[in-house]
C-alpha positions as a Markdown table, in Angstrom:
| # | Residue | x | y | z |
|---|---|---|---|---|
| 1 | Unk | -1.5 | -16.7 | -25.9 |
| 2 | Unk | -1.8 | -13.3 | -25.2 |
| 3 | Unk | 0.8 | -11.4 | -22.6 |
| 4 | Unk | 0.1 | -10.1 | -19.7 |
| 5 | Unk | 1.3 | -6.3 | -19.7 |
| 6 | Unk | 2.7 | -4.8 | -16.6 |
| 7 | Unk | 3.4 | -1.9 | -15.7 |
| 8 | Unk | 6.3 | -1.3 | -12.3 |
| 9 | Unk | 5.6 | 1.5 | -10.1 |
| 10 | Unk | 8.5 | 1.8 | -7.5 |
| 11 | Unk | 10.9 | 4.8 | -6.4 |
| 12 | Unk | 13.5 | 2.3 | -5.9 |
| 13 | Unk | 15.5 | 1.6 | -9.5 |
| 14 | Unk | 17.2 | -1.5 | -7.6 |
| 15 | Unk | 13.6 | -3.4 | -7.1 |
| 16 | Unk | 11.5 | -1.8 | -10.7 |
| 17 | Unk | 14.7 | -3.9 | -12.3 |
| 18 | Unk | 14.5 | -6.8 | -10.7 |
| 19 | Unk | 11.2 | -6.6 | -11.0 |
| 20 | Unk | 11.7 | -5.8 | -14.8 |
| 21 | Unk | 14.1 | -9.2 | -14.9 |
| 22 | Unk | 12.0 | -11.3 | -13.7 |
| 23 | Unk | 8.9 | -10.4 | -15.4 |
| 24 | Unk | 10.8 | -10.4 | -18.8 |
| 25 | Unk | 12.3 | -13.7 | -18.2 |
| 26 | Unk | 8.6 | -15.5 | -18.2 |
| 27 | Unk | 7.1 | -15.2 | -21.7 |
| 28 | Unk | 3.7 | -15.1 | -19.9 |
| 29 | Unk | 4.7 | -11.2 | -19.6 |
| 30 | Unk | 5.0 | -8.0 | -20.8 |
| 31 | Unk | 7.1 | -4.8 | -19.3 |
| 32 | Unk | 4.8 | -2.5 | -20.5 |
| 33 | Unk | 6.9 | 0.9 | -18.6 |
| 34 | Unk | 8.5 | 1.4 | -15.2 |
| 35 | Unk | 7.2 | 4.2 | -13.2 |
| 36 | Unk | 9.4 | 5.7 | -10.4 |
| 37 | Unk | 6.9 | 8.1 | -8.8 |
| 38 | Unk | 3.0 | 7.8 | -8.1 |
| 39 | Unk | 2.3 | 10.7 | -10.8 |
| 40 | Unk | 4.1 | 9.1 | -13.0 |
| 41 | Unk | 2.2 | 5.6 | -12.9 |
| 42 | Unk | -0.8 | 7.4 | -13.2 |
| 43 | Unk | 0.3 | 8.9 | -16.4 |
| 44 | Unk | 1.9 | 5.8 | -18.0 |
| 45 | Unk | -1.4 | 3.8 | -17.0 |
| 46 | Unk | -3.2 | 6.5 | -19.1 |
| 47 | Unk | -1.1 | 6.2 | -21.8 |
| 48 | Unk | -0.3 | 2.6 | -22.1 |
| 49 | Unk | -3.0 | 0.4 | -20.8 |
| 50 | Unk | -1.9 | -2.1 | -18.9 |
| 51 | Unk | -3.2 | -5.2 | -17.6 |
| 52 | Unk | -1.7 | -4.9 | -14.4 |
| 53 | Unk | 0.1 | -2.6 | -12.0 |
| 54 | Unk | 2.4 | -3.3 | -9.3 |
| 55 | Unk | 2.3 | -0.3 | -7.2 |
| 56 | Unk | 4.1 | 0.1 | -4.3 |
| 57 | Unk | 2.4 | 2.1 | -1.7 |
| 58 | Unk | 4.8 | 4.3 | 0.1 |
| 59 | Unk | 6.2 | 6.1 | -2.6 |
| 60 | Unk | 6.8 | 9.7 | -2.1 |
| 61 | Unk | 4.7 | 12.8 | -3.3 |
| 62 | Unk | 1.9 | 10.9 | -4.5 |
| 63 | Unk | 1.4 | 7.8 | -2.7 |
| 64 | Unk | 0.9 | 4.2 | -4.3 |
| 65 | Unk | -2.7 | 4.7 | -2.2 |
| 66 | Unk | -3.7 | 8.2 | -4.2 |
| 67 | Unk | -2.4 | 6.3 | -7.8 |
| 68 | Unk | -4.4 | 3.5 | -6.9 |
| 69 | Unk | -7.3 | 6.0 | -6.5 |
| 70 | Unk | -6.4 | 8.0 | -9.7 |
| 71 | Unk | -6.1 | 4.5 | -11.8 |
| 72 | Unk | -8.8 | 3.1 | -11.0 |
| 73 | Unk | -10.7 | 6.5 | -12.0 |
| 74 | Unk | -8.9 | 6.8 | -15.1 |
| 75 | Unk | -8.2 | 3.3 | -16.4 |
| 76 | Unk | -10.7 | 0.9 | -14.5 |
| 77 | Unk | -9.9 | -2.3 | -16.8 |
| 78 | Unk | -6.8 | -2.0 | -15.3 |
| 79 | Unk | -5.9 | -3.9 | -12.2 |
| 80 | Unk | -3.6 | -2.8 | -9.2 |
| 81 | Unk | -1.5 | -5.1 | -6.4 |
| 82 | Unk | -0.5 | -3.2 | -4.2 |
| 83 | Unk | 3.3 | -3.9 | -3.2 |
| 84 | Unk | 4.7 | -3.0 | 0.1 |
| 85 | Unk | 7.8 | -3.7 | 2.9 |
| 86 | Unk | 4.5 | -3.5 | 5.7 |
| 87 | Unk | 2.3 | -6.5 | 6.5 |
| 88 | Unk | -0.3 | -4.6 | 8.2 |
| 89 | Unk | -3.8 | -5.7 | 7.2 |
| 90 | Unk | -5.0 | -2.6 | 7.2 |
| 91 | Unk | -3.0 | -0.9 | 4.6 |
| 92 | Unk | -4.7 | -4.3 | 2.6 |
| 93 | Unk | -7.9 | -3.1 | 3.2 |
| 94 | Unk | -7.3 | 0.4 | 2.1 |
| 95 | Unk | -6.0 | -0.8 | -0.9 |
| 96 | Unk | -8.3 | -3.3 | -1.8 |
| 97 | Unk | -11.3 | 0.2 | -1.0 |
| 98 | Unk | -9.2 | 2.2 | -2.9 |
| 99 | Unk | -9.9 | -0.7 | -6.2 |
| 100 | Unk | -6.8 | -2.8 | -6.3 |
| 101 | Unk | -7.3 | -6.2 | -6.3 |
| 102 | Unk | -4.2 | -7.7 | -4.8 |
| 103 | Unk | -1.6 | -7.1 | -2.3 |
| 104 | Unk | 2.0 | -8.9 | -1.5 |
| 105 | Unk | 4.5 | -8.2 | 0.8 |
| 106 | Unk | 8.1 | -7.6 | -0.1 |
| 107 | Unk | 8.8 | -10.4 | 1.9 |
| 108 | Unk | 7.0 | -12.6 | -1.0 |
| 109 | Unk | 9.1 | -14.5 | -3.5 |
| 110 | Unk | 9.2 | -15.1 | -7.3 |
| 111 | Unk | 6.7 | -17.5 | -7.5 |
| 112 | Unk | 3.9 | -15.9 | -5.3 |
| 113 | Unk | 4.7 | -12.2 | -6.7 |
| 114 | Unk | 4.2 | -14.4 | -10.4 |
| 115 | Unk | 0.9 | -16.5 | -9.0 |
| 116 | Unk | -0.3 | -12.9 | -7.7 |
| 117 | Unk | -0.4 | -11.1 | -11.1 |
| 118 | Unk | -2.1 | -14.6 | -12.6 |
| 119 | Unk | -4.8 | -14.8 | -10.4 |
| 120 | Unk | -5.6 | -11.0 | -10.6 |
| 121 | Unk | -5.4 | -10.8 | -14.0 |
| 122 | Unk | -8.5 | -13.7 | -14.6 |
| 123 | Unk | -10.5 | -11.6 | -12.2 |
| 124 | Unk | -9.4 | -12.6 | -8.8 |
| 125 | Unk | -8.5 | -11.2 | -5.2 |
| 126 | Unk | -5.1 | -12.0 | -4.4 |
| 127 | Unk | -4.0 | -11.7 | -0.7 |
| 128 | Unk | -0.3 | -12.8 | -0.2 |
| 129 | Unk | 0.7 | -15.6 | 2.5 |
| 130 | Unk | 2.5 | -13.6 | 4.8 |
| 131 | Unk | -0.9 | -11.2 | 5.5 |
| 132 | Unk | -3.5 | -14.0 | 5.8 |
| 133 | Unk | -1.1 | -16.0 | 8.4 |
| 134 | Unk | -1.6 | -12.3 | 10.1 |
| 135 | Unk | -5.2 | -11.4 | 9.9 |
| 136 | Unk | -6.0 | -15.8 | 11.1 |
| 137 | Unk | -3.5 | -15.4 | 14.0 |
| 138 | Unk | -4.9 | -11.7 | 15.0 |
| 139 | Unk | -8.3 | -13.7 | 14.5 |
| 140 | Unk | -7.9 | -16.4 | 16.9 |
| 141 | Unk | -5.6 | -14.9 | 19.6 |
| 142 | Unk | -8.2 | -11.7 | 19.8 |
| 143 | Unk | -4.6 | -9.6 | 20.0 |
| 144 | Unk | -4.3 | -10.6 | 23.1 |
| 145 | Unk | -0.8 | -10.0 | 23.8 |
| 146 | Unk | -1.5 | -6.3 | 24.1 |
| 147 | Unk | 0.5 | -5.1 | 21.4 |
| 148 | Unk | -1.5 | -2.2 | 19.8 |
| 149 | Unk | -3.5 | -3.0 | 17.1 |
| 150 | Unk | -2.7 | -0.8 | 14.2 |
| 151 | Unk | -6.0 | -2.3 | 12.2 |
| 152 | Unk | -8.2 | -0.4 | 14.8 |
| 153 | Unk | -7.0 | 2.7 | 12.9 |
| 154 | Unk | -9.7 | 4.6 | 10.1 |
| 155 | Unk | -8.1 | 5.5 | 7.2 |
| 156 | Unk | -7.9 | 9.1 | 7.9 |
| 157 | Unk | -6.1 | 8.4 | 10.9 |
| 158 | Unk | -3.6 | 5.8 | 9.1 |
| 159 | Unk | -3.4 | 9.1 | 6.8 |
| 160 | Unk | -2.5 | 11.2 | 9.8 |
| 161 | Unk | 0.4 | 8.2 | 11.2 |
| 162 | Unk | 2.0 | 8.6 | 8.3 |
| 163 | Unk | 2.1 | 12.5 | 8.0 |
| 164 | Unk | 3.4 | 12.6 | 11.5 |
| 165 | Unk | 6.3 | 10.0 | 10.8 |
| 166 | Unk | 6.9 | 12.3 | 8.3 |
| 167 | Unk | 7.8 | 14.9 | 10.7 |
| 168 | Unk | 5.1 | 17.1 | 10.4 |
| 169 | Unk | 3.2 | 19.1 | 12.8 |
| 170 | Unk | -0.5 | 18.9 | 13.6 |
| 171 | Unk | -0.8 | 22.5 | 11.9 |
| 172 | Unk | 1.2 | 21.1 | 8.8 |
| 173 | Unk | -1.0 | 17.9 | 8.5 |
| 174 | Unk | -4.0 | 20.2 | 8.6 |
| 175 | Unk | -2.8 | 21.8 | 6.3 |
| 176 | Unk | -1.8 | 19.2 | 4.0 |
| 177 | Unk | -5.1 | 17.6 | 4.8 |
| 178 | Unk | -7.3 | 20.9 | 4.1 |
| 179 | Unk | -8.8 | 20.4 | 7.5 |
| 180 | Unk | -8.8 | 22.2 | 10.9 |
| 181 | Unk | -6.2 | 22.1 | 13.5 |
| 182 | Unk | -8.7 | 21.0 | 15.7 |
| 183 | Unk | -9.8 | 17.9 | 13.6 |
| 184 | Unk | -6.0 | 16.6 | 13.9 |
| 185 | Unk | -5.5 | 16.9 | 17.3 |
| 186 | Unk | -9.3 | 15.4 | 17.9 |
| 187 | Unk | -7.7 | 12.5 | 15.5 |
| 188 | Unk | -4.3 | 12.3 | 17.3 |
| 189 | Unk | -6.2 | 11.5 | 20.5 |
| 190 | Unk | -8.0 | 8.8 | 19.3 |
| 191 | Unk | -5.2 | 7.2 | 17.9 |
| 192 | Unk | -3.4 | 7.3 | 21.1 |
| 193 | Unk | -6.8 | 6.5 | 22.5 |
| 194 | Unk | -7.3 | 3.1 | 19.9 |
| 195 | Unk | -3.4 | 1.9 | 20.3 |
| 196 | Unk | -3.6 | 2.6 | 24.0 |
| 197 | Unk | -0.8 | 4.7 | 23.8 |
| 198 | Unk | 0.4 | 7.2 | 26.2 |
| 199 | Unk | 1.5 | 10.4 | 24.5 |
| 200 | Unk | 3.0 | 11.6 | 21.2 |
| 201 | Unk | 6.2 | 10.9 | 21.9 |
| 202 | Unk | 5.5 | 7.1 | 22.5 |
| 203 | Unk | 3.4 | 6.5 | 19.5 |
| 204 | Unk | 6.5 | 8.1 | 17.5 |
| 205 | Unk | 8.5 | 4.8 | 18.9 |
| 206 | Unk | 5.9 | 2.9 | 18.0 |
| 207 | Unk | 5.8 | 3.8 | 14.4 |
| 208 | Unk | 9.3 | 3.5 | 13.7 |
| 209 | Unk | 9.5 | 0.3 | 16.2 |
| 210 | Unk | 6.9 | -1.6 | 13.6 |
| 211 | Unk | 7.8 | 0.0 | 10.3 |
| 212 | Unk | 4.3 | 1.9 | 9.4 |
């Protein structure tokens, strides 16, 4: 039988080679390259066609989200999970817009990481444990605990929560964003306004509170 060929995209050495052991320990798979930056996953996709890519999303520079975007454009037969430390549905759904077709949690073990690549690989949507207990209990308790609800958020402003934990200002997130001033502060007011969040200051605690 054919292997599956993978290619690791993480800016932690530590977790591409454990990854790396793991995956080269099951003859189901192949380590097609190890990618420690978004660029570079995009590059080593190109070039050496894997089957699948485990990306995780908060890398640095270019994000796992803008690879996933840049793949998919360049190499659509192959197939993205998204890999992240965040079990926030909505960074799922970005992904899963952006053209990946799978998403796991950190949090996952061995054997669901391994079931994961499997079921993506024969043309399925793979959604780890960890976020589906999430999105069922947000479903049947309506959030109503009244912890801000960071799914509310668009894209653009999950964008913008990230550039601010980041440390930049709204003239510096316009900037990076090629938009106005104006459009950033519009945005930063409707995030406070979604999470039902005071001012700047407490949504700052809020992001580093929850890990976004």
């Amino acid at each position: 039988m054919k292997k599956i060929k993978v290619l690791l995209a993480d800016d932690h050495k530590l977790v591409r080679e454990a990854w790396a052991f793991m995956l080269s320990n099951d003859t189901r798979f192949e380590v097609a390259g190890a990618a420690s930056t978004g660029d570079e996953a995009v590059e080593l996709a190109n070039t050496l066609n894997p089957d699948i890519v485990l990306m995780d999303i908060n890398m640095g520079n270019v994000s796992g989200f803008e690879a996933t975007r840049k793949i998919k454009n360049n190499s659509p037969a192959t197939k993205v999970i998204g890999v992240s430390m965040h079990s926030i549905p909505a960074y799922v759904k970005k992904m899963l817009k952006l053209g990946a077709k799978g998403y796991v949690t950190k949090n996952s073990d061995k054997d669901e990481l391994i079931h994961s690549i499997i079921e993506v690989h024969q043309g399925k949507t793979y959604i780890c444990e960890e976020i589906r207990n999430i999105i069922a209990r947000h479903e049947l308790d309506g959030n109503q605990d009244g912890t801000p609800n960071i799914n509310l958020l668009s894209q653009r402003e999950l964008e913008i929560v990230q550039q601010i934990k980041n440390g930049f200002s709204s003239k510096e997130i316009a900037g990076n964003l090629g938009v106005s001033i104006k459009t950033i502060e519009v945005h930063r007011y409707n995030i406070l306004k979604k999470l039902n969040l005071r001012n700047s200051a407490v949504l700052i605690n809020f992001i580093n509170t929850h890990g976004i």
